[in-house]
mmCIF file as Biopython writes it, N, C-alpha, C and O atoms, coordinates in Angstrom:
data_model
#
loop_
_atom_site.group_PDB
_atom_site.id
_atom_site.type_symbol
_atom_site.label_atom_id
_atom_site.label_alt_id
_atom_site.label_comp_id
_atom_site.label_asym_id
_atom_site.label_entity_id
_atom_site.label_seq_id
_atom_site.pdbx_PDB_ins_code
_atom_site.Cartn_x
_atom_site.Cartn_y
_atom_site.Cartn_z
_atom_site.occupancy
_atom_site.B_iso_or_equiv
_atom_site.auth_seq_id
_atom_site.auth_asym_id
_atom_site.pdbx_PDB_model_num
ATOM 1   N N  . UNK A ? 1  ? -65.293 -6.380  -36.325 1.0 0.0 1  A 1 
ATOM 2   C CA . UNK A ? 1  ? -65.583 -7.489  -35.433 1.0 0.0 1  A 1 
ATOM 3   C C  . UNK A ? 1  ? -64.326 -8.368  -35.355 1.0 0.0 1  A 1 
ATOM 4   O O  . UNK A ? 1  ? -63.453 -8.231  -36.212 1.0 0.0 1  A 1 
ATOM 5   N N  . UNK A ? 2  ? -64.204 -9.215  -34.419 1.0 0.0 2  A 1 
ATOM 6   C CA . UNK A ? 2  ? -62.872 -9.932  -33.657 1.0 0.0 2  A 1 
ATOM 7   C C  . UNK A ? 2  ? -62.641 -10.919 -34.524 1.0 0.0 2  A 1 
ATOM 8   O O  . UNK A ? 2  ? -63.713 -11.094 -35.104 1.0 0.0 2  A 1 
ATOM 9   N N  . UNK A ? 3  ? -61.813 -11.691 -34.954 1.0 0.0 3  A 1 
ATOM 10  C CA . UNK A ? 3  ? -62.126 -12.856 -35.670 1.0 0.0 3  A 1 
ATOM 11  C C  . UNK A ? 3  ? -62.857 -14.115 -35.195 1.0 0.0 3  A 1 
ATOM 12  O O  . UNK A ? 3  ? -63.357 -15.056 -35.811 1.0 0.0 3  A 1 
ATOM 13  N N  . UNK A ? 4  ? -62.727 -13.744 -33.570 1.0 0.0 4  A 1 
ATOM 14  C CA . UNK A ? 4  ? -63.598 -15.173 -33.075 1.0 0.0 4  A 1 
ATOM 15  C C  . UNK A ? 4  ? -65.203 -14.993 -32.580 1.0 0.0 4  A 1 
ATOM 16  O O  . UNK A ? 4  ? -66.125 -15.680 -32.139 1.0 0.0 4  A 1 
ATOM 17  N N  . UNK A ? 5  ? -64.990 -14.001 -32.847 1.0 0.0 5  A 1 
ATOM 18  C CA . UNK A ? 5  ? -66.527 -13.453 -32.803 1.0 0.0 5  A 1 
ATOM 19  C C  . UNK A ? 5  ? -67.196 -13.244 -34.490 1.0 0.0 5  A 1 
ATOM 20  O O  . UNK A ? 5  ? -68.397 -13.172 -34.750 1.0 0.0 5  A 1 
ATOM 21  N N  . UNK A ? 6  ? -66.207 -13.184 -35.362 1.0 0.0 6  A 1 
ATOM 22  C CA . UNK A ? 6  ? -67.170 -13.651 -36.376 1.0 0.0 6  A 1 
ATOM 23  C C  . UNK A ? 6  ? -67.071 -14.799 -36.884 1.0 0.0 6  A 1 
ATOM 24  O O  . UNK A ? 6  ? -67.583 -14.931 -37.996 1.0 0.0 6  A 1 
ATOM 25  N N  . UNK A ? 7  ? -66.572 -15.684 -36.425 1.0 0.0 7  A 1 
ATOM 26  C CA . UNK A ? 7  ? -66.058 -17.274 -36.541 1.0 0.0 7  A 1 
ATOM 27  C C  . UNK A ? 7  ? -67.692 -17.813 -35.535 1.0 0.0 7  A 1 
ATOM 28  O O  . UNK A ? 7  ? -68.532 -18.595 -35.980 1.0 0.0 7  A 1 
ATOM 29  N N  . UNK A ? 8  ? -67.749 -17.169 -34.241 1.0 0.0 8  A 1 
ATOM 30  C CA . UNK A ? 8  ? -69.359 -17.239 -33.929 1.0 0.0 8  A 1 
ATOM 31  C C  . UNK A ? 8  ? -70.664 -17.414 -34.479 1.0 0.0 8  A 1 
ATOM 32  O O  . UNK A ? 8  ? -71.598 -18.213 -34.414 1.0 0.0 8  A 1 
ATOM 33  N N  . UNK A ? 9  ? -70.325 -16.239 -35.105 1.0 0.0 9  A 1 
ATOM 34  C CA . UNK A ? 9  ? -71.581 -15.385 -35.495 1.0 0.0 9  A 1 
ATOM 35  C C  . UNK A ? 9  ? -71.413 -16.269 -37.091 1.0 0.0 9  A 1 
ATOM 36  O O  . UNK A ? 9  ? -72.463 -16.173 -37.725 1.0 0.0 9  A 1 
ATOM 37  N N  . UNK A ? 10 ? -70.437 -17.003 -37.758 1.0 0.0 10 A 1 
ATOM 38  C CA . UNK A ? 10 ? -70.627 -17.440 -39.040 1.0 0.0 10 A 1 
ATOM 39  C C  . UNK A ? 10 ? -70.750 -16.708 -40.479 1.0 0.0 10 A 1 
ATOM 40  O O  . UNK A ? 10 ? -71.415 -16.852 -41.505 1.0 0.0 10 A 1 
ATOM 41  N N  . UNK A ? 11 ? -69.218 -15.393 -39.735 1.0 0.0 11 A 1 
ATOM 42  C CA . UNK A ? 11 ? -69.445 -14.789 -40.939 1.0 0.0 11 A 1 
ATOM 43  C C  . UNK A ? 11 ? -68.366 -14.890 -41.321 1.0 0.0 11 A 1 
ATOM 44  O O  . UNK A ? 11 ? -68.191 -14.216 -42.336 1.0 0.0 11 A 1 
ATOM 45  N N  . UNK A ? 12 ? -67.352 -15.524 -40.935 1.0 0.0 12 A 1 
ATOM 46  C CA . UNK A ? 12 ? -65.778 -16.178 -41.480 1.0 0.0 12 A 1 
ATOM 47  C C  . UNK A ? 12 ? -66.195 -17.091 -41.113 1.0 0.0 12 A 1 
ATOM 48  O O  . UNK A ? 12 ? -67.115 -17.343 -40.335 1.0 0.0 12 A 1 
ATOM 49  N N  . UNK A ? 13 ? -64.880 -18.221 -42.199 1.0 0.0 13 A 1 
ATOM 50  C CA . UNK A ? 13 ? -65.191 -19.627 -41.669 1.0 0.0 13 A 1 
ATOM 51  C C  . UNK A ? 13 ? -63.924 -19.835 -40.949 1.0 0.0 13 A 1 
ATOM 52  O O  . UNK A ? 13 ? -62.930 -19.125 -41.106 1.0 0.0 13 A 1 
ATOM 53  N N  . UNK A ? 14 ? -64.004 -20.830 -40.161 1.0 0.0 14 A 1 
ATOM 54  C CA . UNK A ? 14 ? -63.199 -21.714 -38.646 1.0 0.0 14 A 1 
ATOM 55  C C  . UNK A ? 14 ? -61.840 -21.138 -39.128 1.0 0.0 14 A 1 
ATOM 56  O O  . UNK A ? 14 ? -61.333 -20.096 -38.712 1.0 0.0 14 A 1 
ATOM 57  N N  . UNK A ? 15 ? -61.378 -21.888 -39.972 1.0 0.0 15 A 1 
ATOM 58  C CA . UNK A ? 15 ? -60.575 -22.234 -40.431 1.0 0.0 15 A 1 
ATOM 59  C C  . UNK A ? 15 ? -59.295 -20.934 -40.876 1.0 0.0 15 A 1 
ATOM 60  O O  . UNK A ? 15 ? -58.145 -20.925 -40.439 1.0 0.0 15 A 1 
ATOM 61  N N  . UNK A ? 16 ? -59.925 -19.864 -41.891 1.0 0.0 16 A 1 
ATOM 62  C CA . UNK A ? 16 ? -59.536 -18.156 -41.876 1.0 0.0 16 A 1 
ATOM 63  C C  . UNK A ? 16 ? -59.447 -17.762 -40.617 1.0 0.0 16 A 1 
ATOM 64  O O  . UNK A ? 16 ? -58.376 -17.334 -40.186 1.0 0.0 16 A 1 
ATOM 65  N N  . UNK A ? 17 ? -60.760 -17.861 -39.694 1.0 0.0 17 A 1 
ATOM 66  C CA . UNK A ? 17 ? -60.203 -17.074 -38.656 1.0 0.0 17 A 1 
ATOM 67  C C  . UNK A ? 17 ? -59.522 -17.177 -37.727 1.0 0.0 17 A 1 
ATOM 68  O O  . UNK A ? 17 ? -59.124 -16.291 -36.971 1.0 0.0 17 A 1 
ATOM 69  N N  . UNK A ? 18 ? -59.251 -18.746 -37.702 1.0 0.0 18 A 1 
ATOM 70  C CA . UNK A ? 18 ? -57.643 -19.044 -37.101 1.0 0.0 18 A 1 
ATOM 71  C C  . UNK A ? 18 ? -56.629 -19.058 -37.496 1.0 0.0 18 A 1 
ATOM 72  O O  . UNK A ? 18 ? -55.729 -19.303 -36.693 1.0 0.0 18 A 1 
ATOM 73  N N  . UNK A ? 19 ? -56.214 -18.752 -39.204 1.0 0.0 19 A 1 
ATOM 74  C CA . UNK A ? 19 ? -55.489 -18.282 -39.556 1.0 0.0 19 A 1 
ATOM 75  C C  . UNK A ? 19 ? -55.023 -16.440 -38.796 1.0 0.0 19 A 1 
ATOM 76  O O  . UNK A ? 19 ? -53.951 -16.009 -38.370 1.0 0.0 19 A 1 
ATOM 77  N N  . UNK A ? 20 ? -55.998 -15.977 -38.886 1.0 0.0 20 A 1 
ATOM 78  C CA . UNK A ? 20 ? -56.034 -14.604 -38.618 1.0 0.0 20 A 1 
ATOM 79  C C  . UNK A ? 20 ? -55.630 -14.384 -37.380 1.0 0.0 20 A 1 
ATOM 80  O O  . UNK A ? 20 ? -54.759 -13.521 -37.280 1.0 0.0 20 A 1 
ATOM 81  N N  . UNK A ? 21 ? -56.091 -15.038 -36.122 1.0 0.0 21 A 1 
ATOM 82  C CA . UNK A ? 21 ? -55.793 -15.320 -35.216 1.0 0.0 21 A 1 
ATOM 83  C C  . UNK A ? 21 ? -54.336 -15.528 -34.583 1.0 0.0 21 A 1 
ATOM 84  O O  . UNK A ? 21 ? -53.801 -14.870 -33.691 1.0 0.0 21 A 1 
ATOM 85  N N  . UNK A ? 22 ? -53.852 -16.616 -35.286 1.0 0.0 22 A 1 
ATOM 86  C CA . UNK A ? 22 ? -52.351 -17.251 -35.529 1.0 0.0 22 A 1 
ATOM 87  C C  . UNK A ? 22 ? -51.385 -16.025 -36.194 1.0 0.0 22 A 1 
ATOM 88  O O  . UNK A ? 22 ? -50.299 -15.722 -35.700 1.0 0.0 22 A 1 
ATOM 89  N N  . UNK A ? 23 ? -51.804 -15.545 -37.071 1.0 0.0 23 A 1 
ATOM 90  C CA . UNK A ? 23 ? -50.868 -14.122 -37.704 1.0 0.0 23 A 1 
ATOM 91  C C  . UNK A ? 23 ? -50.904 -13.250 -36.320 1.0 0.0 23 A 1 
ATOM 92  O O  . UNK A ? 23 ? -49.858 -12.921 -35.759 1.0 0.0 23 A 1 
ATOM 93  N N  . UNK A ? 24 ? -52.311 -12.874 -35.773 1.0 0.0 24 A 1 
ATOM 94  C CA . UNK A ? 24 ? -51.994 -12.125 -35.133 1.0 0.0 24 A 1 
ATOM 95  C C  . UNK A ? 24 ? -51.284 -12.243 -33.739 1.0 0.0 24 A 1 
ATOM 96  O O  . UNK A ? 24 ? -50.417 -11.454 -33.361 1.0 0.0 24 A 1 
ATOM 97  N N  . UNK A ? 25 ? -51.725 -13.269 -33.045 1.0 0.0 25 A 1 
ATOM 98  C CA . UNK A ? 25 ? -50.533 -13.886 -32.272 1.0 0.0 25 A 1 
ATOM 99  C C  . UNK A ? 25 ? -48.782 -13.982 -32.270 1.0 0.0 25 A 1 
ATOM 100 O O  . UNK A ? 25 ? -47.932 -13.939 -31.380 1.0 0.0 25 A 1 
ATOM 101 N N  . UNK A ? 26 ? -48.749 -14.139 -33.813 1.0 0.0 26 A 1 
ATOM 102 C CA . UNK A ? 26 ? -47.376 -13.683 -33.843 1.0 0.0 26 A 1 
ATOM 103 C C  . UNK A ? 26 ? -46.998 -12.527 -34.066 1.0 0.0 26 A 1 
ATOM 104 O O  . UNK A ? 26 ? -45.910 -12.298 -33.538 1.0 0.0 26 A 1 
ATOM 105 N N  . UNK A ? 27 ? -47.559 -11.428 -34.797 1.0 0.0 27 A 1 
ATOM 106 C CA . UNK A ? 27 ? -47.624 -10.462 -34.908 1.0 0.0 27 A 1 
ATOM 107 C C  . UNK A ? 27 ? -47.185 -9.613  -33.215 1.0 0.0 27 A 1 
ATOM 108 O O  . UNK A ? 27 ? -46.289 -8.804  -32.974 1.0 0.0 27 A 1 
ATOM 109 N N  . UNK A ? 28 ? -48.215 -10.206 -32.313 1.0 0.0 28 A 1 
ATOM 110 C CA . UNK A ? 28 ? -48.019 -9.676  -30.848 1.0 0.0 28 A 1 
ATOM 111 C C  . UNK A ? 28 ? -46.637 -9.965  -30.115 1.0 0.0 28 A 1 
ATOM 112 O O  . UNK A ? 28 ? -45.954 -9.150  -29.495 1.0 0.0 28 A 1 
ATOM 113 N N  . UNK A ? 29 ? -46.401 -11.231 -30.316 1.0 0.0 29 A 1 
ATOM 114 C CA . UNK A ? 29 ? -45.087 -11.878 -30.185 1.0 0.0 29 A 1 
ATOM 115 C C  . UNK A ? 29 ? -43.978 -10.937 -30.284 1.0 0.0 29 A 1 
ATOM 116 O O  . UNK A ? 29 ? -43.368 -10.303 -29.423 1.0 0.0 29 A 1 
ATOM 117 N N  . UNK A ? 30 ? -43.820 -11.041 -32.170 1.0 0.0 30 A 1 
ATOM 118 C CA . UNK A ? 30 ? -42.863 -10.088 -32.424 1.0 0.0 30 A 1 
ATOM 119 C C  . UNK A ? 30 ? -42.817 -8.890  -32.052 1.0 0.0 30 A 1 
ATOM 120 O O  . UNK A ? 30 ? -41.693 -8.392  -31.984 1.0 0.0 30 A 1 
ATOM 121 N N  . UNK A ? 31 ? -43.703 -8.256  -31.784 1.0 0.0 31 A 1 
ATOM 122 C CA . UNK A ? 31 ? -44.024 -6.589  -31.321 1.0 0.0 31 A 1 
ATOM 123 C C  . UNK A ? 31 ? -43.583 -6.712  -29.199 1.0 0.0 31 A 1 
ATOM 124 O O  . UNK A ? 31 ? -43.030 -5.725  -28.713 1.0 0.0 31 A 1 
ATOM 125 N N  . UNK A ? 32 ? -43.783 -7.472  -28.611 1.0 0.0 32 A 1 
ATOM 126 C CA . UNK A ? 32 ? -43.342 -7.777  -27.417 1.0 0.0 32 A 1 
ATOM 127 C C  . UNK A ? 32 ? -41.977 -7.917  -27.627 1.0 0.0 32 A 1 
ATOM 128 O O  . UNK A ? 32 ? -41.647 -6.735  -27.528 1.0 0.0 32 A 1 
ATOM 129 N N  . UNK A ? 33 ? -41.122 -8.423  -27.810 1.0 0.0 33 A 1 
ATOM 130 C CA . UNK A ? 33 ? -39.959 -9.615  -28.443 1.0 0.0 33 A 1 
ATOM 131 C C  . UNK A ? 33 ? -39.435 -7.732  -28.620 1.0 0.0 33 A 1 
ATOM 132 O O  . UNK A ? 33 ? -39.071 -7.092  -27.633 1.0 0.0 33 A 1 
ATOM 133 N N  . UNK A ? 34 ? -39.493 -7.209  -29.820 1.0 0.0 34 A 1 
ATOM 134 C CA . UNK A ? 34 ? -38.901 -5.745  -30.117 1.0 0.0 34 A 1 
ATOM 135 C C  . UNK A ? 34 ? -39.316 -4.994  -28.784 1.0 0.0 34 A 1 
ATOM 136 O O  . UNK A ? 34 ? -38.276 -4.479  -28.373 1.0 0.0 34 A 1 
ATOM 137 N N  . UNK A ? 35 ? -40.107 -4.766  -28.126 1.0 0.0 35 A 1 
ATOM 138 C CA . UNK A ? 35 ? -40.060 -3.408  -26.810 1.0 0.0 35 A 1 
ATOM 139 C C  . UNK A ? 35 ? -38.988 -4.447  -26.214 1.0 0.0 35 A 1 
ATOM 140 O O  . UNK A ? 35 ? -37.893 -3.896  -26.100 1.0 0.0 35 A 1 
ATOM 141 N N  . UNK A ? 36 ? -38.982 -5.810  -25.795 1.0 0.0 36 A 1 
ATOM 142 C CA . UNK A ? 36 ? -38.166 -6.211  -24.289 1.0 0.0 36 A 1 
ATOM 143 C C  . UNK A ? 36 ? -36.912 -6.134  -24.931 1.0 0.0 36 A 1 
ATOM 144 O O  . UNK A ? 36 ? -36.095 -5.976  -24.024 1.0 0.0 36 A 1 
ATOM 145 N N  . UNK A ? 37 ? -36.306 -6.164  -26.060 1.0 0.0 37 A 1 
ATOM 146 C CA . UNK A ? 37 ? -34.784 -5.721  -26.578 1.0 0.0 37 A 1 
ATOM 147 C C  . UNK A ? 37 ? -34.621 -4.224  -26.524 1.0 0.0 37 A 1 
ATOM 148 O O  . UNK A ? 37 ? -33.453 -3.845  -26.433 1.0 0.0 37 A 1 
ATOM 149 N N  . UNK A ? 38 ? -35.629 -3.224  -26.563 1.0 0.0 38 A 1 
ATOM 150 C CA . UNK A ? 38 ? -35.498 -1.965  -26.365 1.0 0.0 38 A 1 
ATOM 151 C C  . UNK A ? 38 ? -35.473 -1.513  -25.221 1.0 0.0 38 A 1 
ATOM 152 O O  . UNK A ? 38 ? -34.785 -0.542  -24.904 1.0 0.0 38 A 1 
ATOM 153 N N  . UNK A ? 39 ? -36.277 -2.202  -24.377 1.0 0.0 39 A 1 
ATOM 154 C CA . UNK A ? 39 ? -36.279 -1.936  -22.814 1.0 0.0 39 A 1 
ATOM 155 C C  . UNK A ? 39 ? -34.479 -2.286  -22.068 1.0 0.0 39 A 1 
ATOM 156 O O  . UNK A ? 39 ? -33.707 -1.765  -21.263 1.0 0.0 39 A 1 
ATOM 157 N N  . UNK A ? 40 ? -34.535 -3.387  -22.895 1.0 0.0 40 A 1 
ATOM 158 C CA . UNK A ? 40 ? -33.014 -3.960  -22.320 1.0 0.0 40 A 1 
ATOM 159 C C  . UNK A ? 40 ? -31.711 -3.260  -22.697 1.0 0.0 40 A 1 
ATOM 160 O O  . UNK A ? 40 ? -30.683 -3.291  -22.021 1.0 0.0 40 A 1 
ATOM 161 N N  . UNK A ? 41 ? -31.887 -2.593  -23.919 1.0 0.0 41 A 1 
ATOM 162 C CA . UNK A ? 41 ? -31.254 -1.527  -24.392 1.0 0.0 41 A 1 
ATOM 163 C C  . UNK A ? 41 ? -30.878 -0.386  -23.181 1.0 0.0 41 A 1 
ATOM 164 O O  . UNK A ? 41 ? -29.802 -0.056  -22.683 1.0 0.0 41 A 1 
ATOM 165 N N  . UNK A ? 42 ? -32.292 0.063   -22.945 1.0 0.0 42 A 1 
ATOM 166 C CA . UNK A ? 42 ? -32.035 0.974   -22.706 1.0 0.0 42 A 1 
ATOM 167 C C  . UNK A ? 42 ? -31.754 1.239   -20.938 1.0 0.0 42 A 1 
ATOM 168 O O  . UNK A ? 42 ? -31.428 2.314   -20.435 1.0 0.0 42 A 1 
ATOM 169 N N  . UNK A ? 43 ? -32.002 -0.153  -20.160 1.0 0.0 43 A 1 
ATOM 170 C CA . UNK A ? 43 ? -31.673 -0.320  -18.927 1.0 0.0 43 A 1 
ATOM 171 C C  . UNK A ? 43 ? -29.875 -0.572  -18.923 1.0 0.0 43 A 1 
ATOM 172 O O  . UNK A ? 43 ? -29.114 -0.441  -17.965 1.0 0.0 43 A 1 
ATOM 173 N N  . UNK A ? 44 ? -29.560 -0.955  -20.284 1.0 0.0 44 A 1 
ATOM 174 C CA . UNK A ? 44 ? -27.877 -1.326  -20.415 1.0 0.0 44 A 1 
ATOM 175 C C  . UNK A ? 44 ? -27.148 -0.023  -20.270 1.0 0.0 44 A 1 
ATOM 176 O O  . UNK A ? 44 ? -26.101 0.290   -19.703 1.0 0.0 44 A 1 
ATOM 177 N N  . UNK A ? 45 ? -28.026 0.620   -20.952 1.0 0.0 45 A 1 
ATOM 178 C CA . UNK A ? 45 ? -27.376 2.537   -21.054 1.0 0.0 45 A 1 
ATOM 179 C C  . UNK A ? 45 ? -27.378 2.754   -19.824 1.0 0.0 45 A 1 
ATOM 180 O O  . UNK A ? 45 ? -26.251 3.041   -19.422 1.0 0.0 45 A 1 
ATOM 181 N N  . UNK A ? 46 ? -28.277 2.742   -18.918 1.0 0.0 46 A 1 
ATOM 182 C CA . UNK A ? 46 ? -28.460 2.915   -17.325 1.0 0.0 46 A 1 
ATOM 183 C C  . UNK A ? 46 ? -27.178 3.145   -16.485 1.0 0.0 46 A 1 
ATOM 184 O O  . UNK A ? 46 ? -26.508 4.106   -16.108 1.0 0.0 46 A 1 
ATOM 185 N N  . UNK A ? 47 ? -27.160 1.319   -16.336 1.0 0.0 47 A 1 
ATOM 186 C CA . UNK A ? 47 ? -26.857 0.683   -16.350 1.0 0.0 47 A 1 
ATOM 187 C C  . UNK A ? 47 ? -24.849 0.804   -16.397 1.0 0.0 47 A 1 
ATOM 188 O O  . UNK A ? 47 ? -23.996 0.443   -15.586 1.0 0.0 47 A 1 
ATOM 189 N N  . UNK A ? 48 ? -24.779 1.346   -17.486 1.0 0.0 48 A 1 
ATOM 190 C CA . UNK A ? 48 ? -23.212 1.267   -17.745 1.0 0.0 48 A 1 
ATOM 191 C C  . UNK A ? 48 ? -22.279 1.788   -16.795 1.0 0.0 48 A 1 
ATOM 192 O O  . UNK A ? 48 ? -21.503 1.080   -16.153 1.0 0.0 48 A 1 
ATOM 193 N N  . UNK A ? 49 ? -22.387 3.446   -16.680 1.0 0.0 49 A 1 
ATOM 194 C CA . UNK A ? 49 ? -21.757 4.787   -15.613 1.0 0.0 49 A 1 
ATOM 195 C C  . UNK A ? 49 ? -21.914 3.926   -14.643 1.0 0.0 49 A 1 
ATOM 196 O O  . UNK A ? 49 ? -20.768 3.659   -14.282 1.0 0.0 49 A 1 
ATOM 197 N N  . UNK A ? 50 ? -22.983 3.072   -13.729 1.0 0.0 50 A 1 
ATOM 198 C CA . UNK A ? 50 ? -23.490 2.692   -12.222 1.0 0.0 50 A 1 
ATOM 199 C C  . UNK A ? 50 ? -22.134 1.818   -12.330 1.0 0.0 50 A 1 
ATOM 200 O O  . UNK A ? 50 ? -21.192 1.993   -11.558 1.0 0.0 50 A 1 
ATOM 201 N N  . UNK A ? 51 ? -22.132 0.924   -13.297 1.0 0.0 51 A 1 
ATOM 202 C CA . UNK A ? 51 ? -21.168 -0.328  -13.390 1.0 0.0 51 A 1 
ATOM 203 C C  . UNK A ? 51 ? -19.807 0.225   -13.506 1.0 0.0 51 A 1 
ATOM 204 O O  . UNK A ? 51 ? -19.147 0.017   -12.488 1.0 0.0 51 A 1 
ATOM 205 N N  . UNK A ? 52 ? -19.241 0.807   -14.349 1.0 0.0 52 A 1 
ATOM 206 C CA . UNK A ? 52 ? -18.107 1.918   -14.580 1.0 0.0 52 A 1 
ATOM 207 C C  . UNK A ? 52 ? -17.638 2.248   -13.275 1.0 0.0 52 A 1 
ATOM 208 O O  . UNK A ? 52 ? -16.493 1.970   -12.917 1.0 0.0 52 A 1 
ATOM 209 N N  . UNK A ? 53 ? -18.602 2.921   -12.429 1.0 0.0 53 A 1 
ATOM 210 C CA . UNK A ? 53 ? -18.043 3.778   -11.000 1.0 0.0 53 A 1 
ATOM 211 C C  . UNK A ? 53 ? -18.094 2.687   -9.971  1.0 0.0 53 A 1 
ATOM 212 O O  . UNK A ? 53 ? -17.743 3.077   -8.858  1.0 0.0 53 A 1 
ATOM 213 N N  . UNK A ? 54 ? -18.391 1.598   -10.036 1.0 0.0 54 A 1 
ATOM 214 C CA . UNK A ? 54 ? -18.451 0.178   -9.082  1.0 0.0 54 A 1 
ATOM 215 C C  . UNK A ? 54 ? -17.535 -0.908  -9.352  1.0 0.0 54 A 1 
ATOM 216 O O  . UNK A ? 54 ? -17.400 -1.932  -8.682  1.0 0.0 54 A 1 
ATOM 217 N N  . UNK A ? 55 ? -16.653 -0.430  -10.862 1.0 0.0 55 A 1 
ATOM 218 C CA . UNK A ? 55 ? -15.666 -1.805  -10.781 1.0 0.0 55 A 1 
ATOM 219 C C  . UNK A ? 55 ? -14.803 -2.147  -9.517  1.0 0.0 55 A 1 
ATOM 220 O O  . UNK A ? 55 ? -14.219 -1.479  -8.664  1.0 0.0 55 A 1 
ATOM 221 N N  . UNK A ? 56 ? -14.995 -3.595  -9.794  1.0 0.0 56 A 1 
ATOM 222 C CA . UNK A ? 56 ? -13.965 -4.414  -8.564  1.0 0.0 56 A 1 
ATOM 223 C C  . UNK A ? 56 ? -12.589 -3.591  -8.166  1.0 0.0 56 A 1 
ATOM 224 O O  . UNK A ? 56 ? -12.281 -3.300  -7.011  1.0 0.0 56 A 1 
ATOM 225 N N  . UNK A ? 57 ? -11.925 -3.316  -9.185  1.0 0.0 57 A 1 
ATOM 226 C CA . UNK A ? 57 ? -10.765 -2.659  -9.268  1.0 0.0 57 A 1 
ATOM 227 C C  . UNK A ? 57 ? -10.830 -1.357  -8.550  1.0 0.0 57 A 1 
ATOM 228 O O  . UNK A ? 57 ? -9.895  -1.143  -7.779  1.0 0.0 57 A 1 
ATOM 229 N N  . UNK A ? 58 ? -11.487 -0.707  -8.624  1.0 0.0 58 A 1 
ATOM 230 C CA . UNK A ? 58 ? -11.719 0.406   -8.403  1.0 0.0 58 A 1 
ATOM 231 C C  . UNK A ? 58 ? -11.807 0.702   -7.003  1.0 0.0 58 A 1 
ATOM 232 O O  . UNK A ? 58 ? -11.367 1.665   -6.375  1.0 0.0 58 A 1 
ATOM 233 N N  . UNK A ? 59 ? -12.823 -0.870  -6.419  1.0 0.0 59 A 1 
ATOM 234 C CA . UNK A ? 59 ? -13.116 -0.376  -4.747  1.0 0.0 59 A 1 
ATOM 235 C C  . UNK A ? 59 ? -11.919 -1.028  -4.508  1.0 0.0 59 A 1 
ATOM 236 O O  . UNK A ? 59 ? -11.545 -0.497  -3.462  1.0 0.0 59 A 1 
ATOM 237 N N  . UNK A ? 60 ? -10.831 -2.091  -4.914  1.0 0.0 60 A 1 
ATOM 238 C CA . UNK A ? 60 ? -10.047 -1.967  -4.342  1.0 0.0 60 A 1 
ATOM 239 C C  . UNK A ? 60 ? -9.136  -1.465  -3.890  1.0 0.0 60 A 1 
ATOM 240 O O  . UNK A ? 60 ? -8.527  -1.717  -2.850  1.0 0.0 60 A 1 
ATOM 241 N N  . UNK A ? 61 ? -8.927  -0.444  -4.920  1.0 0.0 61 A 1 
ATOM 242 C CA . UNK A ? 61 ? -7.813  0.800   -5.212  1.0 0.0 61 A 1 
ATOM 243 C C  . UNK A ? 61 ? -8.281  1.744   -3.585  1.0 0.0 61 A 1 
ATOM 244 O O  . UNK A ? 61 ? -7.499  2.152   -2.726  1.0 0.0 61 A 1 
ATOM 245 N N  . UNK A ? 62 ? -9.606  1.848   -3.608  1.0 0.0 62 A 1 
ATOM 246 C CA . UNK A ? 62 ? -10.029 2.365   -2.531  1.0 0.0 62 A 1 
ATOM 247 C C  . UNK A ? 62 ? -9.536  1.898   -1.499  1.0 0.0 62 A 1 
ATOM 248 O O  . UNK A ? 62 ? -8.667  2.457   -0.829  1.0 0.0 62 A 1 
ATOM 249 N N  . UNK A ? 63 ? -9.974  0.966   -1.298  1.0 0.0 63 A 1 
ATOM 250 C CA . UNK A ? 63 ? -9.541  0.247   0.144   1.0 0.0 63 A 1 
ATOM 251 C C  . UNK A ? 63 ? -7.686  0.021   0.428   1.0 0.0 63 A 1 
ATOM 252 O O  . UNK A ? 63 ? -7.143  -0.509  1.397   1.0 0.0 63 A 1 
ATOM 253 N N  . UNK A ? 64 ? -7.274  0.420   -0.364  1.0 0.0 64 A 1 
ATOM 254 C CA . UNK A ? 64 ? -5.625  0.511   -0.142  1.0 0.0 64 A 1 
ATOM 255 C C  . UNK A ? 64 ? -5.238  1.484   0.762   1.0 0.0 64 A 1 
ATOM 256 O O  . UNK A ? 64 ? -4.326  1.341   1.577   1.0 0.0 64 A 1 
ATOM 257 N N  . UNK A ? 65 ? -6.161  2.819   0.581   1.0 0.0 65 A 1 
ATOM 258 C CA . UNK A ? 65 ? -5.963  3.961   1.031   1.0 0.0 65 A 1 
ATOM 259 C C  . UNK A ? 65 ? -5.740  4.128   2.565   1.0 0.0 65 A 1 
ATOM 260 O O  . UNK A ? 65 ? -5.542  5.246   3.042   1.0 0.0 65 A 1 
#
């Protein structure tokens, strides 16, 4: 059972199960917080070659031609 559903029902008291609550909130936090640095990771890897073959320098060298 949920903690606020047994904080309801009066089978934890208030007080624990907002502790429990509060852990788990951060718990979610931190676990969000780690995928969006992995996500960002891994859009940087992407990301790099696209940037590499688009430097400034590069299209200008082009446009000399």
């Amino acid at each position: 059972m949920s903690p606020p559903r047994a904080m309801a029902a009066d089978e934890i008291d208030s007080q624990k199960g907002a502790r429990i609550c509060n852990g788990l909130g951060i718990l979610r936090t931190s676990l969000e917080t780690a995928k969006l640095e992995d996500l960002g990771d891994r859009l940087n890897k992407l990301e790099a070659p696209v940037y590499e073959a688009n430097r400034p320098a590069d299209r200008e060298a082009a446009y000399r031609h």
